[in-house]
VEXDO-368582 format. One record per residue: residue in three letters; x negated, y, z of N, C-alpha, C in turn. Coordinates in pm, whole numbers, plus 50000, padded with zeros to 5 digits. Layout:
BEGIN
ALAXYZXYZXYZ ...
This chain:
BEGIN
UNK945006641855689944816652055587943696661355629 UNK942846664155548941546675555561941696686955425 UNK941566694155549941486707955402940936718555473 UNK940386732155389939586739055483940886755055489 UNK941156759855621941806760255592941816780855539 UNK942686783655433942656792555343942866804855378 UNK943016806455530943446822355605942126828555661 UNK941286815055688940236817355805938986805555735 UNK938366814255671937006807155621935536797355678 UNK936196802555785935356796155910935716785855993 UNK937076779055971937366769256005937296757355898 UNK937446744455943938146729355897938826725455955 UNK940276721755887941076720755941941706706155912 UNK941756697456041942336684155968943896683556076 UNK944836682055966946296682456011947076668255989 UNK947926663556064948926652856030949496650956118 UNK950656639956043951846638156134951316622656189 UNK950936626156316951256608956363950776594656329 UNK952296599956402953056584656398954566582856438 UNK955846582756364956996575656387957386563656408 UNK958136561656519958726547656527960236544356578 UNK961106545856538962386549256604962856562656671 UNK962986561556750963296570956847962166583756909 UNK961006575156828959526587356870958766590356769 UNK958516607256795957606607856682956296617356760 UNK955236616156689953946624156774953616631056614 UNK952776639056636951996649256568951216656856624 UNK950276665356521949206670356621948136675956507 UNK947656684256527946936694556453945476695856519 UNK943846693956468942516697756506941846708156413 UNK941396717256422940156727356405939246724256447 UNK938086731456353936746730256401936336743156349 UNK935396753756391935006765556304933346755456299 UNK933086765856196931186763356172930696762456280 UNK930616771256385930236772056512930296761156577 UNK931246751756564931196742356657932666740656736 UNK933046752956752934496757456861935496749556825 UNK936326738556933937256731556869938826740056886 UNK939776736156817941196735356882942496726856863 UNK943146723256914943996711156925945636714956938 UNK946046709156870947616708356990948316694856927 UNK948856691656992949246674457006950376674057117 UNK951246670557028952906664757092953566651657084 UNK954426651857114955376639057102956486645157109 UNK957926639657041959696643157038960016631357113 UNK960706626957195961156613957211962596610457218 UNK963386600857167964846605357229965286594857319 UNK965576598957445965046585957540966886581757536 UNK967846591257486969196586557523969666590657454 UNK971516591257411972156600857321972226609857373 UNK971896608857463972026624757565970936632257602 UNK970026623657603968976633757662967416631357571 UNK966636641957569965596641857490964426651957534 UNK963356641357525962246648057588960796651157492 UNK960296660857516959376668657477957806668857528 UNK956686666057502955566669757554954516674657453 UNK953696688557455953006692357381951746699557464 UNK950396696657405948906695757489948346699357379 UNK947816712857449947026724957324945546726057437 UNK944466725157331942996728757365942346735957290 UNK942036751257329941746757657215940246766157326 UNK939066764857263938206764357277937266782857286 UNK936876791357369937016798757461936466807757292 UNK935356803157212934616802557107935376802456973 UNK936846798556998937336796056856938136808256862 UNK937956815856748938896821156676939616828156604 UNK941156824656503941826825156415943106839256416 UNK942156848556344943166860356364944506859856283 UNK944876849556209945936847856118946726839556123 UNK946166830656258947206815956289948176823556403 UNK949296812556455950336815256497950476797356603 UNK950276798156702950436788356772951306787156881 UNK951326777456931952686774857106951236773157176 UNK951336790657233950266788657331951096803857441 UNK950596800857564951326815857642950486829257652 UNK948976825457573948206840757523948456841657414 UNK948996854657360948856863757201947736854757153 UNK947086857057170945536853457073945166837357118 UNK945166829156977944606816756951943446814656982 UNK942726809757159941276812057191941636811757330 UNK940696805457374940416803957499941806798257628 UNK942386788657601943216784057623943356770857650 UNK943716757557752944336750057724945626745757805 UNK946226737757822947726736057881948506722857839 UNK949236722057898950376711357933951716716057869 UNK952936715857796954456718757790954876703857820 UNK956286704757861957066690957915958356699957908 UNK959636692957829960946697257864961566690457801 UNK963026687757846963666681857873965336685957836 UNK965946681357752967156687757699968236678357763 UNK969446683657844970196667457875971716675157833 UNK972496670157774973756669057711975026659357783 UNK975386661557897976156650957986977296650957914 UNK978076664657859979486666257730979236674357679 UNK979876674257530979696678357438979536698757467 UNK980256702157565980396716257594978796719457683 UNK978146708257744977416714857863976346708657797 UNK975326718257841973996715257784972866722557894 UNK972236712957948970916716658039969916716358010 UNK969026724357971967776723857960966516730658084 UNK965386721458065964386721558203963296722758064 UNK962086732058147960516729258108959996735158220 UNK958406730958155957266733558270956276738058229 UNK955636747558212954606747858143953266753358230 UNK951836741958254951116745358314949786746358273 UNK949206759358239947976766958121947176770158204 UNK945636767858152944386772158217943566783658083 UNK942746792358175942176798158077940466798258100 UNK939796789558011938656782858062937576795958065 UNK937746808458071936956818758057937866830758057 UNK936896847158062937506857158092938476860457963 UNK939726867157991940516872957901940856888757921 UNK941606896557843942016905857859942806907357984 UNK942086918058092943656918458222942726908358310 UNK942196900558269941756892358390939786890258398 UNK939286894558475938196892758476937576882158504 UNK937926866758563937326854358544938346839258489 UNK937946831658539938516821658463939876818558526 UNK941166819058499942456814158591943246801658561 UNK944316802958594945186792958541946576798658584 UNK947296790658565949236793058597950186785258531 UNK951516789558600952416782058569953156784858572 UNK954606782058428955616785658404956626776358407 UNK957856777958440958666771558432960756777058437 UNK961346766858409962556775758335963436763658358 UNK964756769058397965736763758392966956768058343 UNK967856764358247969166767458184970246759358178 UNK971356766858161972776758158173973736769758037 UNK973866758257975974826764857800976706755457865 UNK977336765457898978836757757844979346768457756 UNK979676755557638980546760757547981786750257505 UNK983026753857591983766746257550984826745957448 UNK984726759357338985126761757186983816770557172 UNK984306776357032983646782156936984236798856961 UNK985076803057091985996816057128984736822657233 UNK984386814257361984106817657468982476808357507 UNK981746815557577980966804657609979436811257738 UNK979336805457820978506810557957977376806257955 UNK976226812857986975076811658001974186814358091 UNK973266803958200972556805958318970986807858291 UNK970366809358327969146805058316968306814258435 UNK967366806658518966326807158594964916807758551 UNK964106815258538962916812858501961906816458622 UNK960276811058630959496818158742958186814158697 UNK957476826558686956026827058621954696828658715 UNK954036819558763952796821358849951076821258775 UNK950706834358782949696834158706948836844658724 UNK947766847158747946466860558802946486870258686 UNK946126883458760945846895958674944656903358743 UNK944176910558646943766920958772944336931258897 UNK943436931258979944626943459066944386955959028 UNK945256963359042945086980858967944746986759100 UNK944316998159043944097012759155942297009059221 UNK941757003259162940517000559257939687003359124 UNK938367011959209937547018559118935937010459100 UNK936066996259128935356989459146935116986459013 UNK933626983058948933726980158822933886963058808 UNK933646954358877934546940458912935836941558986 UNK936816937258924937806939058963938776929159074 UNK939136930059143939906916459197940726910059158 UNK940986895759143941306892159054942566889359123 UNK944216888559128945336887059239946476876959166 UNK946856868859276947796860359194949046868459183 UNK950126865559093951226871359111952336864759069 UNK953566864359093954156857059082956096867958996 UNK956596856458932957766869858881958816855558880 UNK960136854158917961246848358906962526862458849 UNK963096853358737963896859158678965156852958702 UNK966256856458654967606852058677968636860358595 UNK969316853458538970266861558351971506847058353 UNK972506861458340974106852258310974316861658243 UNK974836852358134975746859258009976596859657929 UNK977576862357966979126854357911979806863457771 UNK979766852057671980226858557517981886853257499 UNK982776863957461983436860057436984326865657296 UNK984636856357181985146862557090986306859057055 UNK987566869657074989006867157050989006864856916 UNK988596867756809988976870056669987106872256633 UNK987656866556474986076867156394985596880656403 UNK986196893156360985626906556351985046914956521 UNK985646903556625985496911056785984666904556839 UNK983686907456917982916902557007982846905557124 UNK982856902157272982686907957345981216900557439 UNK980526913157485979026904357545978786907857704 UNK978906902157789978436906557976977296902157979 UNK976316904658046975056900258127974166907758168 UNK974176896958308973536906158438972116898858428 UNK971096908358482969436903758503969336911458605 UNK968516899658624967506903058789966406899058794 UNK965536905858856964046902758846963116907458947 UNK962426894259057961456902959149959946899459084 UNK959566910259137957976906059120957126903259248 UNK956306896459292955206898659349953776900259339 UNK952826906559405951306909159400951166912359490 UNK949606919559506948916925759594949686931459695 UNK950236939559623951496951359696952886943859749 UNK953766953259764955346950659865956296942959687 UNK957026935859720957786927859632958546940859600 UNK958576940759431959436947459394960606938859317 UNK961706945159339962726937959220963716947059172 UNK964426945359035965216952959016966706945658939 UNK967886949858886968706948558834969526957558740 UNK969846947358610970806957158532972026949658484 UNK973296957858426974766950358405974786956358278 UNK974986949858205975596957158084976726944157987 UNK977666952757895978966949557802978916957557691 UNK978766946057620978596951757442979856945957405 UNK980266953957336981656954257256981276956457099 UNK981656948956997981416951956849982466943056795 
């Protein structure tokens, strides 16, 4: 399918689905502005089991392109200057437990906001869902983000550019006696690292409604 597309006058936009074949499907979306600037993103669904199902999606969006009105799966706000890898992975061993894994590893082929040259990084996440009714049900999840910023406090007009790194960690247990009651726990934790001494902090909180 080609059409030009109606938010952003300066692009062509050719869109479609694929290809299906059982158990797999791909899709995938290209831009072009007048300029020349391309951008991409291109996936696959796959369902490799009744249980488990995997994901891969590969975005190239061109340092030159861009669309103040689009909305993309990218880990910068702004559609531009971007490309990357997603991979994840959903696995269902019983009907109550549910694990999910991703990875996500993004380059940024030129300078952005916060960062004064070209970087890259990597995200990634791990979760655990049991729900064994529709009353009660627990929630894990691990996440840890590696990716450059600038460093603060330096009056240099080039800035240094510092890797930094953040791991998160969240449990959260819902439980509802009756339709009108809810009850909500969960704890977060979070360190950071950079330049400086590791900071981390923690909070507990219980919502009742």
């Amino acid at each position: 399918r080609h059409t030009r597309c109606l938010s952003d006058w300066s692009s062509d936009v050719c869109s479609s689905d694929l290809y299906t074949f059982q158990n797999f499907h791909g899709f995938g979306e290209w831009a072009v502005t007048q300029e020349g600037a391309k951008a991409g993103i291109f996936g696959a669904l796959v369902v490799l089991h009744p249980q488990l199902d995997w994901g891969l999606l590969y975005r190239i969006i061109d340092p030159g392109y861009f669309s103040f009105y689009s909305d993309a799966f990218l880990e910068s706000s702004v559609v531009s200057n971007e490309r990357g890898c997603y991979t994840g992975l959903v696995f269902r061993p019983s009907p109550a437990l549910q694990l999910l894994f991703y990875v996500d590893v993004f380059r940024f082929p030129w300078l952005k906001y916060g960062i004064d040259r070209p970087t890259e990084g990597v995200d990634q996440q791990s979760s655990l869902v049991y729900m064994p009714n529709k009353k009660w049900s627990l929630r894990l999840r691990v996440q840890s983000s590696h990716q450059a910023q600038n460093e603060n406090g330096t009056e240099s007009p080039l800035l240094r550019v510092i890797q930094t790194s953040v791991v998160q960690f969240r449990s959260q247990m819902t439980f509802i006696p009756m339709p009108s009651l809810q009850l909500t726990c969960r704890m977060d934790w979070k360190r950071v690292r950079g330049s400086e001494a590791p900071e981390e902090g923690w909070y507990m909180y219980a919502d009742l409604h």
